[in-house]
C-alpha positions as CSV (number, residue, x, y, z in Angstrom):
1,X,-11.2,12.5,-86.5
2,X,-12.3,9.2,-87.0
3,X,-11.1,6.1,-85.4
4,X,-9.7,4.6,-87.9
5,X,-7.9,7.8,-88.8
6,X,-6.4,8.0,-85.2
7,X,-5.2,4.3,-85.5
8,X,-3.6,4.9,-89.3
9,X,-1.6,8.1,-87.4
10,X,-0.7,6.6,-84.4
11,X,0.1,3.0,-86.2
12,X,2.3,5.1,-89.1
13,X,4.4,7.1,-85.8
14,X,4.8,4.3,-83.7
15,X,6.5,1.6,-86.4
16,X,8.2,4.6,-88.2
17,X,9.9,6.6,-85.2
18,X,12.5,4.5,-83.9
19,X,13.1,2.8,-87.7
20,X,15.1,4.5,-89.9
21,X,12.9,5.9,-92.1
22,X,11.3,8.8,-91.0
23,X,8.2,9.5,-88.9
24,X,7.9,12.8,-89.9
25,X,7.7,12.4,-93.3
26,X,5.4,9.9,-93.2
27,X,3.3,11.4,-91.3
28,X,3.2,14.7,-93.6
29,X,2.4,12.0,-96.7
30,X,-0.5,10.9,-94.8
31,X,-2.8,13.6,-95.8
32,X,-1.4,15.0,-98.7
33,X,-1.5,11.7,-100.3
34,X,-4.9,10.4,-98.6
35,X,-6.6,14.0,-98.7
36,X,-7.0,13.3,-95.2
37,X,-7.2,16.4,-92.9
38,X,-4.0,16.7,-90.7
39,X,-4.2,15.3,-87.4
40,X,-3.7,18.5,-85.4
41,X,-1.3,19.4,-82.6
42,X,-3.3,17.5,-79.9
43,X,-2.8,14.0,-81.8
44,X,1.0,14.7,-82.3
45,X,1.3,15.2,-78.6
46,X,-0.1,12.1,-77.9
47,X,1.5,10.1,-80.8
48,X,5.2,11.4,-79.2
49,X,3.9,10.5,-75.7
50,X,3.1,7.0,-77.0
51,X,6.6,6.6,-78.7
52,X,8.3,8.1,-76.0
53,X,7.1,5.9,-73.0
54,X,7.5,2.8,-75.5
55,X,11.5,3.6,-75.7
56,X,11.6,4.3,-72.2
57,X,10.3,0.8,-71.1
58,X,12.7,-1.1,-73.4
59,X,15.6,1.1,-72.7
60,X,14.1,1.0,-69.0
61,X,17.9,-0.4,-67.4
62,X,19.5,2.7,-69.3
63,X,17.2,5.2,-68.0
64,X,17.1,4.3,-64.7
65,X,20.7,4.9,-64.7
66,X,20.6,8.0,-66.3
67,X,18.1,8.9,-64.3
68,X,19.8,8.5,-61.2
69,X,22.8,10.2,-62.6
70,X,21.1,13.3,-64.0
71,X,21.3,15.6,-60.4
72,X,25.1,14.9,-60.5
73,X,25.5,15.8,-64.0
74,X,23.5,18.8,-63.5
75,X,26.2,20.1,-61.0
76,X,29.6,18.8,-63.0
77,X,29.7,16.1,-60.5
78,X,30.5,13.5,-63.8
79,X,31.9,10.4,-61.5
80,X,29.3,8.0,-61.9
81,X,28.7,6.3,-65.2
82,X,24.6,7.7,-64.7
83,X,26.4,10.8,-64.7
84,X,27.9,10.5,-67.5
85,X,25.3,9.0,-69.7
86,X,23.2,12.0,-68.6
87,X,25.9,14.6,-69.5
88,X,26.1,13.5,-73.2
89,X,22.3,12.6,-73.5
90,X,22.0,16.8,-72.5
91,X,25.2,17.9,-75.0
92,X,23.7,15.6,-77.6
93,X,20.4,17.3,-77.4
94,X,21.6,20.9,-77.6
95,X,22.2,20.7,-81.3
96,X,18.5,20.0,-82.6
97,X,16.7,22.3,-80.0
98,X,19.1,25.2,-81.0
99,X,19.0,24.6,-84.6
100,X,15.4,23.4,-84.4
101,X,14.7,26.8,-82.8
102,X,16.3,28.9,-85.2
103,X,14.1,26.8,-88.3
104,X,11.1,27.6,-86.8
105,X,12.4,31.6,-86.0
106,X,13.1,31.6,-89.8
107,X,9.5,30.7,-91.0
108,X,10.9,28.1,-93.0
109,X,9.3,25.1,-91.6
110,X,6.6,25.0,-93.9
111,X,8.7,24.8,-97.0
112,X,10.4,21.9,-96.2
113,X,7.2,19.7,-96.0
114,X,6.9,19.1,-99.4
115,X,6.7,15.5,-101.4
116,X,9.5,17.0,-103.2
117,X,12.3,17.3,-100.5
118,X,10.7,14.4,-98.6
119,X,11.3,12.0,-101.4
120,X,14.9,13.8,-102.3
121,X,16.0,12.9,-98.3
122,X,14.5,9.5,-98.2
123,X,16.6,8.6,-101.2
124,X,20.1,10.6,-100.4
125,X,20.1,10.3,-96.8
126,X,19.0,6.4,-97.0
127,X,22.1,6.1,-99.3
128,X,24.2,7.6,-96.8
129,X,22.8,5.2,-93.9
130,X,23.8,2.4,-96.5
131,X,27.6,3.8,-97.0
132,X,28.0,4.3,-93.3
133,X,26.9,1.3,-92.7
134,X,29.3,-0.6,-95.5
135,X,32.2,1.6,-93.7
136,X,32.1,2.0,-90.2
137,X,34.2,-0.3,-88.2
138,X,32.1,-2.3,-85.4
139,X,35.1,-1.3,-82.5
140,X,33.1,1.1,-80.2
141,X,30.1,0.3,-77.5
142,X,28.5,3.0,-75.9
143,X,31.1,2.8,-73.0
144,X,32.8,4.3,-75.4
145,X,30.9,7.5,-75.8
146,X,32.8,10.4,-75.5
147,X,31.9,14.5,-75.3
148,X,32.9,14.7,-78.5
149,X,31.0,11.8,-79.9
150,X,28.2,12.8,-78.0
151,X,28.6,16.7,-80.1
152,X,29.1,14.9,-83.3
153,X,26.1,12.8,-82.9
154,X,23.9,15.5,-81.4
155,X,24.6,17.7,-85.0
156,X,24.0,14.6,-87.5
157,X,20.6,15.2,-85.3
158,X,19.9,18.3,-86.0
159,X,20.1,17.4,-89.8
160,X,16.9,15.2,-88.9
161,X,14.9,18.6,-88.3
162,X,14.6,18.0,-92.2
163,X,11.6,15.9,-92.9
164,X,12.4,12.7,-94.5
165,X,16.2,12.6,-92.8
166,X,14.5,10.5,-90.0
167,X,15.7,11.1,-86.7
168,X,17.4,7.0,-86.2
169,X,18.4,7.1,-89.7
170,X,20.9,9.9,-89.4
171,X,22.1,9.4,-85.6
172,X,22.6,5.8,-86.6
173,X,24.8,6.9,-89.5
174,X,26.8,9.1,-87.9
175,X,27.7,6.9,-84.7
176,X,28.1,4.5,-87.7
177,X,30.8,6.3,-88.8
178,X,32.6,6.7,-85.3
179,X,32.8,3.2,-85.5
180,X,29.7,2.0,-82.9
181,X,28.6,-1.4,-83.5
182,X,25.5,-1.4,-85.1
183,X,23.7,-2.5,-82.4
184,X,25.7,0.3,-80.0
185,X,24.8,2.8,-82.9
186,X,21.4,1.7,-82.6
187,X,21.2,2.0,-78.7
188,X,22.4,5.2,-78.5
189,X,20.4,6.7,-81.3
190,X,17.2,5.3,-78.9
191,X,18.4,7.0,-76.2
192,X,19.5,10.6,-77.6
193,X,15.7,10.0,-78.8
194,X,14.3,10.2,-75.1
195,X,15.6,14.0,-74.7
196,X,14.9,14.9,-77.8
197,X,10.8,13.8,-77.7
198,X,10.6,15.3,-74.7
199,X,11.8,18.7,-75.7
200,X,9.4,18.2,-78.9
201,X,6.7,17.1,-76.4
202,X,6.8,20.1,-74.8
203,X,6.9,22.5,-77.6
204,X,4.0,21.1,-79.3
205,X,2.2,20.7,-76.3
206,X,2.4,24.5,-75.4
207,X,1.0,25.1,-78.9
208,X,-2.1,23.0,-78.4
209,X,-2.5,24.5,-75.0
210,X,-3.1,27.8,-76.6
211,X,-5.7,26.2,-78.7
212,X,-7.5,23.7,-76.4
213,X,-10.0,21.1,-77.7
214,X,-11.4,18.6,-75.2
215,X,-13.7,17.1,-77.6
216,X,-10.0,15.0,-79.0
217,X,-9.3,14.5,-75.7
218,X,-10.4,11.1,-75.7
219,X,-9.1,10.1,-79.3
220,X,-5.3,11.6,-77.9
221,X,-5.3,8.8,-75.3
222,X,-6.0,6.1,-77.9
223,X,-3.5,8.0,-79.9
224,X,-1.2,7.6,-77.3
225,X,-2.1,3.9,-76.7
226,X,-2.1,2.4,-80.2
227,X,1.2,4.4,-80.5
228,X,3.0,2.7,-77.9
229,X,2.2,-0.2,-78.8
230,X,3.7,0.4,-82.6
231,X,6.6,1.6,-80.9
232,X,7.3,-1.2,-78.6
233,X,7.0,-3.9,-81.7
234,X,9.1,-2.4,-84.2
235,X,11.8,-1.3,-81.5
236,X,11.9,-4.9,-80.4
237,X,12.1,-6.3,-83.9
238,X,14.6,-3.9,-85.0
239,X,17.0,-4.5,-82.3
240,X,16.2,-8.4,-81.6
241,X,17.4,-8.8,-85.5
242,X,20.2,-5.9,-86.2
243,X,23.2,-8.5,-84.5
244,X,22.0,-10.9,-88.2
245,X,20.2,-8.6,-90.4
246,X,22.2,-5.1,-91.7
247,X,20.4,-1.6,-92.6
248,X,19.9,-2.7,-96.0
249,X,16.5,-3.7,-96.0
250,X,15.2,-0.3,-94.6
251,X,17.8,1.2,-97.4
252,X,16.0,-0.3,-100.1
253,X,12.5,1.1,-98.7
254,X,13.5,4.6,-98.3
255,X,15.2,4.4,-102.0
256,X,11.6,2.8,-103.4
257,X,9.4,5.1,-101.6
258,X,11.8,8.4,-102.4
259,X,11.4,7.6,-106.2
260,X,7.6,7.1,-105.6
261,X,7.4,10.2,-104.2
262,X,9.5,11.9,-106.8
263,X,7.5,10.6,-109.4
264,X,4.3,11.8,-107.7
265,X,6.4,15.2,-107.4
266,X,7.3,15.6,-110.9
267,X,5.6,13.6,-112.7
């Protein structure tokens, strides 16, 4: 790979993963629109490692708390509020591994990577984000956050496993619709997102361990660099604005490019 195809990748996962437009589709676009050759397992582990340690640092005050909560949660010992947080980040994240587990069991991963059903879940699920958004009461904060929130949220996750759902997108909606602030909504989709690239992390990075390449070693870390730093700016500039500025605008993107890509599909 190139260098500049390394920073196009890495640049497209870190603005687009904690946005809510969808990462993954995106990155699938990238080379069937570009002709580029896919970026490969290694590169996507690094791209999620980048992401990953950008949300940690800006959610760094949550996850120290969970953090410190998570061996009490892990034996039922729920009387901290790290406890807590910890408990629901885990039953949140049971959906999308089980479900994500059973998609790839089925061998119908591949199918659902097409411009087709990419631009079909930009446009419907974008329209959703919008009508959650119009309807959901701003009441709850994520002191609020309850098991059954926490379930609720975890499955409007799983629907992510879809490529052009994106991942924020749909968890935003559905807390959204519990009546989080958007803000709140926002904060805990971030955090369910922590689990959840981990797991991902580690599935792809057993994959690329069976086929190892140390010649992209070094292209991984700049991966991994150039993502975090994507990350970091479009997390900040999302949240620093969502108090003044609605979904709308990131509606209106994901209704544009889902007609694009229909076109392109169709046409």
């Amino acid at each position: 790979m190139t260098l500049f195809h390394i920073f196009l990748v890495a640049i497209i996962q870190g603005i687009t993963e904690f946005l809510p437009i969808s990462s993954s589709g995106h990155l699938i676009l990238l080379p069937k629109l570009t002709g580029m050759a896919d970026q490969g397992l290694v590169i996507d582990v690094a791209v999620h490692v980048g992401t990953l340690f950008a949300v940690v640092l800006y959610f760094r005050s949550d996850v120290r708390i969970a953090l410190a909560g998570l061996p009490r949660a892990l034996t039922g010992r729920v009387d901290t509020p790290g406890a807590r947080l910890a408990l629901l980040l885990l039953i949140a994240t049971v959906p999308v591994i089980v479900a994500g587990a059973l998609l790839k069991l089925s061998g119908h991963t591949e199918s659902l990577r097409s411009v087709a059903v990419i631009g079909w879940t930009s446009i419907i699920f974008g329209l959703v984000l919008y009508w959650s958004d119009r309807i959901g009461p701003h009441k709850k904060s994520i002191a609020d956050w309850t098991v059954t929130d926490a379930i609720v949220t975890g499955l409007w996750q799983a629907i992510a496993l879809i490529p052009g759902t994106s991942r924020s997108g749909i968890t935003i909606t559905g807390a959204r619709i519990l009546g989080y602030r958007r803000h709140e909504a926002a904060r805990i989709s971030m955090l369910m997102s922590i689990p959840t690239i981990v797991a991902s992390g580690v599935l792809l990075g057993a994959e690329a361990a069976m086929e190892p390449d140390p010649t992209v070693l070094a292209g991984a870390a700049t991966a991994a660099a150039f993502a975090f730093a994507a990350a970091l700016a479009a997390l900040s500039l999302m949240m620093r604005f969502l108090d003044r500025v609605s979904f709308t605008p990131y509606v209106i993107y994901r209704v544009a490019l889902g007609l694009v890509l229909l076109a392109l599909a169709y046409g």
